[in-house]
DOKEVEX-796770 format. One record per residue (C-alpha): y, x, z. Coordinates in steps of 0.02 Angstrom, whole numbers, plus 50000, padded with zeros to 5 digits. Last residue first. Example, Ala and Ser with C-alpha at 12.3 -4.5 7.8 and 13.67 -1.06 7.14 Angstrom:
2
{{49947, 50684, 50357}}
{{49775, 50615, 50390}}
***
This chain:
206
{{51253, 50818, 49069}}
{{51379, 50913, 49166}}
{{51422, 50818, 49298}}
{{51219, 50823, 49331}}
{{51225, 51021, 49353}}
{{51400, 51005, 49430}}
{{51314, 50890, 49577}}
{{51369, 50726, 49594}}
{{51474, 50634, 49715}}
{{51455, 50411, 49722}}
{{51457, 50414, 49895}}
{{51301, 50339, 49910}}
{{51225, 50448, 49788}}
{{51296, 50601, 49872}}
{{51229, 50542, 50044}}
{{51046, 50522, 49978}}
{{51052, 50699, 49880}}
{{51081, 50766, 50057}}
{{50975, 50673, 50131}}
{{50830, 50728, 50028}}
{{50875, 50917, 50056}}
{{50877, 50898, 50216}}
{{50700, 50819, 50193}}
{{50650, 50949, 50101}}
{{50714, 51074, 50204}}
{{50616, 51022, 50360}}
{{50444, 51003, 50240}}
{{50454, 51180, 50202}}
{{50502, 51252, 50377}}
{{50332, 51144, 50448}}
{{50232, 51210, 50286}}
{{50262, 51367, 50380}}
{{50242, 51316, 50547}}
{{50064, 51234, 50514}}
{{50003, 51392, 50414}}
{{50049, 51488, 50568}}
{{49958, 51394, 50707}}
{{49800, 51363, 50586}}
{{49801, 51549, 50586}}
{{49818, 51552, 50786}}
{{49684, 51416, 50785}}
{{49559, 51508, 50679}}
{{49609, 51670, 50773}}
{{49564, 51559, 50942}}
{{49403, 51504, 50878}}
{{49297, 51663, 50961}}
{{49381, 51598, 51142}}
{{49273, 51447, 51161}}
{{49284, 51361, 51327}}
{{49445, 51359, 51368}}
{{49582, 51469, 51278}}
{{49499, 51437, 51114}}
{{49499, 51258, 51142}}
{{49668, 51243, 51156}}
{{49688, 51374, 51007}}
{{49602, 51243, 50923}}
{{49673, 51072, 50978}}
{{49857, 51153, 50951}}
{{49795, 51194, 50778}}
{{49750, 51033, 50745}}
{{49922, 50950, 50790}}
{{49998, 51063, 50681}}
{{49869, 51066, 50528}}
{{49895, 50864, 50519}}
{{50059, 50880, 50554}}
{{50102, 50989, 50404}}
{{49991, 50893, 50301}}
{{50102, 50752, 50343}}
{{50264, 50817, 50303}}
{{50198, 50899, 50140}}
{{50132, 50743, 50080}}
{{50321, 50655, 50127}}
{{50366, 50570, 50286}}
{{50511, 50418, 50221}}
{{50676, 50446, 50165}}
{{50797, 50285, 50168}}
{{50736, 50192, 50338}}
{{50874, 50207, 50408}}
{{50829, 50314, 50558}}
{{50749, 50436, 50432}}
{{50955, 50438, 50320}}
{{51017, 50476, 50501}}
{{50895, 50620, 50546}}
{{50928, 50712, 50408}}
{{51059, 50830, 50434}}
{{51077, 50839, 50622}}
{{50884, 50786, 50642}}
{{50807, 50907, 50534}}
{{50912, 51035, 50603}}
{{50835, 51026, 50765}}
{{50675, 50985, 50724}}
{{50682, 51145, 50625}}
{{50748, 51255, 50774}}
{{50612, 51180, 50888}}
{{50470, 51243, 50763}}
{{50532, 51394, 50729}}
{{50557, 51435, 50931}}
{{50412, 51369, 50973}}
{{50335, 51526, 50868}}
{{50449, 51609, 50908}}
{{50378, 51599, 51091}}
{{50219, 51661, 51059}}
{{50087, 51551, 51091}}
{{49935, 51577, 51213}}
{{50045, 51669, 51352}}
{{50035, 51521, 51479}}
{{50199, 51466, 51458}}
{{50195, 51484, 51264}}
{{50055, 51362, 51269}}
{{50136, 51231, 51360}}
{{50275, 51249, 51253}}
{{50174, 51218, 51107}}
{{50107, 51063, 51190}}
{{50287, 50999, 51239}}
{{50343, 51067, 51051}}
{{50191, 50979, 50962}}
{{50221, 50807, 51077}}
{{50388, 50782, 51067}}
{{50375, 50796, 50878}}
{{50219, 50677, 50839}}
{{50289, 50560, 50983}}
{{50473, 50546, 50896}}
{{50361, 50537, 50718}}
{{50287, 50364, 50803}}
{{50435, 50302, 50878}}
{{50546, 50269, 50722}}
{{50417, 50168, 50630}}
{{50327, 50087, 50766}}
{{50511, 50038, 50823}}
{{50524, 49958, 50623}}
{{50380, 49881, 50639}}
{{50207, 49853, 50545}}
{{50072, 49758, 50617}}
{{49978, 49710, 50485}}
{{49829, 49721, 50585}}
{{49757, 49838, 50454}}
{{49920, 49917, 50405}}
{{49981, 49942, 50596}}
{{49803, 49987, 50658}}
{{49778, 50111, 50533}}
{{49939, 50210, 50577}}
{{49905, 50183, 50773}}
{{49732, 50266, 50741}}
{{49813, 50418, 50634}}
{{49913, 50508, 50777}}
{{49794, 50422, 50915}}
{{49679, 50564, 50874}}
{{49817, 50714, 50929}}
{{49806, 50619, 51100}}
{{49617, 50604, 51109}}
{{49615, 50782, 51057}}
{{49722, 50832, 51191}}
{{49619, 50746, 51323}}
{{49442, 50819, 51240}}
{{49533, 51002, 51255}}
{{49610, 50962, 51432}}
{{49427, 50908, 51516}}
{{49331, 51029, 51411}}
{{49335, 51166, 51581}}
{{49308, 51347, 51570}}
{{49456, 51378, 51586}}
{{49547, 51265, 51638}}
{{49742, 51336, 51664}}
{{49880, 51252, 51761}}
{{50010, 51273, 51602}}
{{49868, 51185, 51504}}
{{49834, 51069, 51633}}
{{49996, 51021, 51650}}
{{50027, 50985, 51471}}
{{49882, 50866, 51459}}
{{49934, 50778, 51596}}
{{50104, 50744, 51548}}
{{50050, 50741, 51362}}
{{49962, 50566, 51399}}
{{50097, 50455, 51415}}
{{50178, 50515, 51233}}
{{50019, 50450, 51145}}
{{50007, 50291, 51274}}
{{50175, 50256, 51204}}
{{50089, 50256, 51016}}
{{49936, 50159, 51073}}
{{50067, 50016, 51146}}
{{50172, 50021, 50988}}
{{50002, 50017, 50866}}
{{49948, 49858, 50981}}
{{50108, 49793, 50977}}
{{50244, 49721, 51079}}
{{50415, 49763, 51002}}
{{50400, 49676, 50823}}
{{50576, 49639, 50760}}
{{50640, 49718, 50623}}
{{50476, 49716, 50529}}
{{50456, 49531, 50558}}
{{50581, 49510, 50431}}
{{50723, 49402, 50457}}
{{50842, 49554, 50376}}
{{50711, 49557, 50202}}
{{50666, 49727, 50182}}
{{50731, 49847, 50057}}
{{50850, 49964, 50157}}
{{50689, 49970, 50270}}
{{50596, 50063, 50138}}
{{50446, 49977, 50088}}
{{50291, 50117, 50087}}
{{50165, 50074, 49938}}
{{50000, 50000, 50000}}
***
């Protein structure tokens, strides 16, 4: 089903005004759960699956709440907004969790902080709209993110010979994580010109 961006919807909608959802409820329980996940990271387990199996339920939820919305066709605009918020909150508060304990460099969090960061100034108010949706890159990127997290988790717990997978995992992730940030900058920024009716000098001069 093709994405509908909220520009396009019709005001009495549903969209606009589902608060109380299964997806919504899964997606809070998503943030919820890095508080103990986080502390037992920073605590240290070794030894112990109890963080790895809670952190993979988390990173899990990431595509349940998606299928639930389509399936249940519960769609909604909060859904919308609150779902990347727990994707994001949840990579750096992990990341930073690993960084504390001296799994993660802190560059590392630092590159992926810095991104969100600017991703937000100059993006973040065509995403609230509704006028620039996750692209492949995006998603890919959070699908290696949240799986590297899960790895290098696991690494420091149980299995330590899967930490290089998870450290690689770690550094693919960031990259595409730099790409898809500029893209979507880049995205906005052709957004705003069309609205206000600026062109580039390439397209001025055709």
């Amino acid at each position: 089903m093709p994405l509908i961006s909220a520009r396009e919807r019709d005001p009495d909608d549903p969209f606009f005004t589902r608060v109380v959802t299964l997806p919504n409820v899964i997606t809070l329980a998503r943030l919820l759960l890095l508080v103990p996940v986080c502390w037992l990271i920073v605590a240290g387990a070794e030894g112990s699956w109890l963080p790895v199996i809670l952190l993979a339920l988390w990173a899990a939820t990431d595509w349940i709440d998606g299928v639930l919305a389509r399936a249940l066709h519960q769609e909604s605009r909060l859904g919308e907004v609150l779902d990347p918020i727990a994707d994001r909150v949840g990579i750096i508060g992990v990341t930073l969790a690993l960084a504390l304990n001296g799994t993660v460099a802190w560059w590392m969090l630092g590159v992926i902080a810095a991104v969100d960061v600017a991703t937000v100034v100059f993006a973040g108010r065509a995403a609230h709209a509704g006028s620039i949706h996750v692209s492949w890159v995006g998603k890919v990127r959070t699908a290696l993110l949240l799986t590297a997290i899960v790895v290098l988790l696991l690494g420091q717990t149980v299995l330590a010979w899967v930490a290089p997978v998870g450290m690689t995992l770690l550094l693919l992730g960031i990259g595409l994580h730099v790409v898809a940030g500029i893209d979507y900058i880049v995205q906005a920024r052709r957004l705003r010109r069309v609205q206000t009716g600026h062109r580039s000098d390439a397209e001025e001069a055709r």
